[in-house]
N, C-alpha and C positions, 0 to 999 in steps of 0.2 A: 489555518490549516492545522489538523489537530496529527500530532505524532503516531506515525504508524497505524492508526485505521480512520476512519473519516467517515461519519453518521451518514452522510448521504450516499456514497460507495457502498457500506453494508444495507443499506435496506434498499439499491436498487435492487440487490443479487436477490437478498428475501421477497422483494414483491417480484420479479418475473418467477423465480423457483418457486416461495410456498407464500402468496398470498395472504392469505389466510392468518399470516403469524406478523406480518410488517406492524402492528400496535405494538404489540407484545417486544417484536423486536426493536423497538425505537424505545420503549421504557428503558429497556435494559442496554443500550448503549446510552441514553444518555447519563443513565443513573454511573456508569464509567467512570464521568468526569476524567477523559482523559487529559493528558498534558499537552498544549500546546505549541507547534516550531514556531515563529515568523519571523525569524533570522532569514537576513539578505542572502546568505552563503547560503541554505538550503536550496534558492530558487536559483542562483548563478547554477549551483551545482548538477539541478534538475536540468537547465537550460542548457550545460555543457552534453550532460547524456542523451541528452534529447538528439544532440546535432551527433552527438558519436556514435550511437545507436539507430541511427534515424528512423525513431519513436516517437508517437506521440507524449508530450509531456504529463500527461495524466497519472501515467503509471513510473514514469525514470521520477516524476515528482514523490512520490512514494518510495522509490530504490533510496533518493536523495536522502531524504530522513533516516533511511538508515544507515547508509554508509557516514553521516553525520556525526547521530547518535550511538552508534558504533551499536546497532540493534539488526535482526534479522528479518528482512522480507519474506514472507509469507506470500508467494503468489498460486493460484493456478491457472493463469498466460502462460501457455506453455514457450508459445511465441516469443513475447518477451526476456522470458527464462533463458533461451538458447540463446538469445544477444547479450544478454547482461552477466549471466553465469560467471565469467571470469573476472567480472569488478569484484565479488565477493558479496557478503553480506545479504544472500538469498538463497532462498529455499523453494522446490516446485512443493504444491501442497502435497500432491501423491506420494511424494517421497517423506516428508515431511515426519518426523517423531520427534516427541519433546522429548527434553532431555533433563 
């Protein structure tokens, strides 16, 4: 489970949205090399939010990593957003400016 984004996650979003670019998009994530979690505590932690939000873990899996890493989610589940919002540690992408 790679920290904060996940090669197979970004390029379903690219091959349903632009097709066309999923090559292109898969060089340039792996070329990344990002860091990997596989600490037990990230998956307890998914599997607690999971049952406290009652979400599927795909995405508290991701919340997980950040409230871990002390990093900020990135979502646009709007869904999600409005359960988890008050754990901290996330951002709706609409809203979203770097800082």
């Amino acid at each position: 489970m790679r920290a904060l984004q996940n090669e197979e996650a970004c390029l379903s979003v690219v091959a349903r949205e632009a097709p066309a670019f999923v090559e292109g998009a898969l060089d340039v994530l792996i070329g990344l090399e990002l860091p990997i979690s596989t600490g037990a505590q990230v998956y307890r932690r998914a599997a607690r939010l999971s049952n406290q939000l009652k979400h599927h873990m795909f995405d508290t899996l991701y919340h997980a990593i950040a409230l871990e890493h002390g990093e900020m989610l990135i979502t646009a589940d709007g869904i999600y957003f409005a359960k988890a919002f008050r754990l901290g540690n996330i951002k709706l992408l609409v809203n979203y400016v770097e800082s």
